[in-house]
C-alpha positions in Angstrom: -4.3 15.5 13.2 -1.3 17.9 12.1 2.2 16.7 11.9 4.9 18.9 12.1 8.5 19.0 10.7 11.2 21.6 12.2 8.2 23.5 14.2 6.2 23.8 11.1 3.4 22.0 9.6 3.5 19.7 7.3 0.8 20.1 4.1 -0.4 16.4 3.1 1.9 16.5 -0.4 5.4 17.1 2.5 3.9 14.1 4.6 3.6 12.1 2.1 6.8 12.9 0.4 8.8 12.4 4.0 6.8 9.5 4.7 8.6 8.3 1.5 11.5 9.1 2.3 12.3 8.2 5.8 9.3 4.7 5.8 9.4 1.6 4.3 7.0 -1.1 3.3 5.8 -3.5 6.0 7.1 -6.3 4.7 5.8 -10.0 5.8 7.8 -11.1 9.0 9.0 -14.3 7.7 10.9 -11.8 4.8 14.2 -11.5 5.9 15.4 -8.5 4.3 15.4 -4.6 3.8 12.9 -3.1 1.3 13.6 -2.9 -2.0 12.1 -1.1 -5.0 10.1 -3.9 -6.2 8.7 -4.2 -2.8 6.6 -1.4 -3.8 4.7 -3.3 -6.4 5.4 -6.7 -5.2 3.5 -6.6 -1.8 1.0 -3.7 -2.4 -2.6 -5.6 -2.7 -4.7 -4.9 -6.3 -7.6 -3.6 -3.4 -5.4 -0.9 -1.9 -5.9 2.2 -4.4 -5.6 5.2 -2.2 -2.6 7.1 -1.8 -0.8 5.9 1.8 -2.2 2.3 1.7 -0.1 0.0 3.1 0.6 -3.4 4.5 -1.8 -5.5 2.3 -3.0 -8.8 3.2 -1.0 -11.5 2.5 -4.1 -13.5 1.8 -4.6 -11.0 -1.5 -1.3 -10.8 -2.7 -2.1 -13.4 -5.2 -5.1 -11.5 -7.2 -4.1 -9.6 -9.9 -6.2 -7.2 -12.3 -6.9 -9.7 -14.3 -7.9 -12.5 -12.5 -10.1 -9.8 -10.2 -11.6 -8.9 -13.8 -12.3 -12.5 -14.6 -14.7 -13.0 -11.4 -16.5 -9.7 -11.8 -17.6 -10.9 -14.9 -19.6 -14.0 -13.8 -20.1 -12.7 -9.5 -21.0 -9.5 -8.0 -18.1 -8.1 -5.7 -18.0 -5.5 -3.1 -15.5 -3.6 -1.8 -15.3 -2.9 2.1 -13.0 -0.5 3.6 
């Protein structure tokens, strides 16, 4: 896939910086708000690592490093993408 900007191709570092430029975070739909800074942190998932990952579960929004740390210790986990 190639996206283009003013008839020329964008590079993945000028995608990415547009993208954060002109997107905003998916935000739950019973939020009733624009997107703040915090939104950044606050509704990105602890499983979403990659560069561009988005939209996290609501589900996960309650694990955090060290609670995820705290069940690797006494189960196995696997991640699935």
């Amino acid at each position: 896939v190639q996206f283009f900007q003013n008839d020329k191709t964008l590079d993945t570092s000028n995608l990415y910086n547009l993208l954060d430029k002109i997107g905003h975070i998916p935000l739950p739909p019973y939020i009733k708000r624009e997107n703040e800074k915090s939104d950044l942190k606050d509704y990105q998932s602890i499983f979403a690592k990659n560069l561009g990952a988005v939209a996290a579960p609501t589900a996960s929004l309650h694990f955090s490093e060290t609670m995820l740390e705290n069940l690797r210790k006494k189960h196995e986990i696997y991640h699935l993408t």
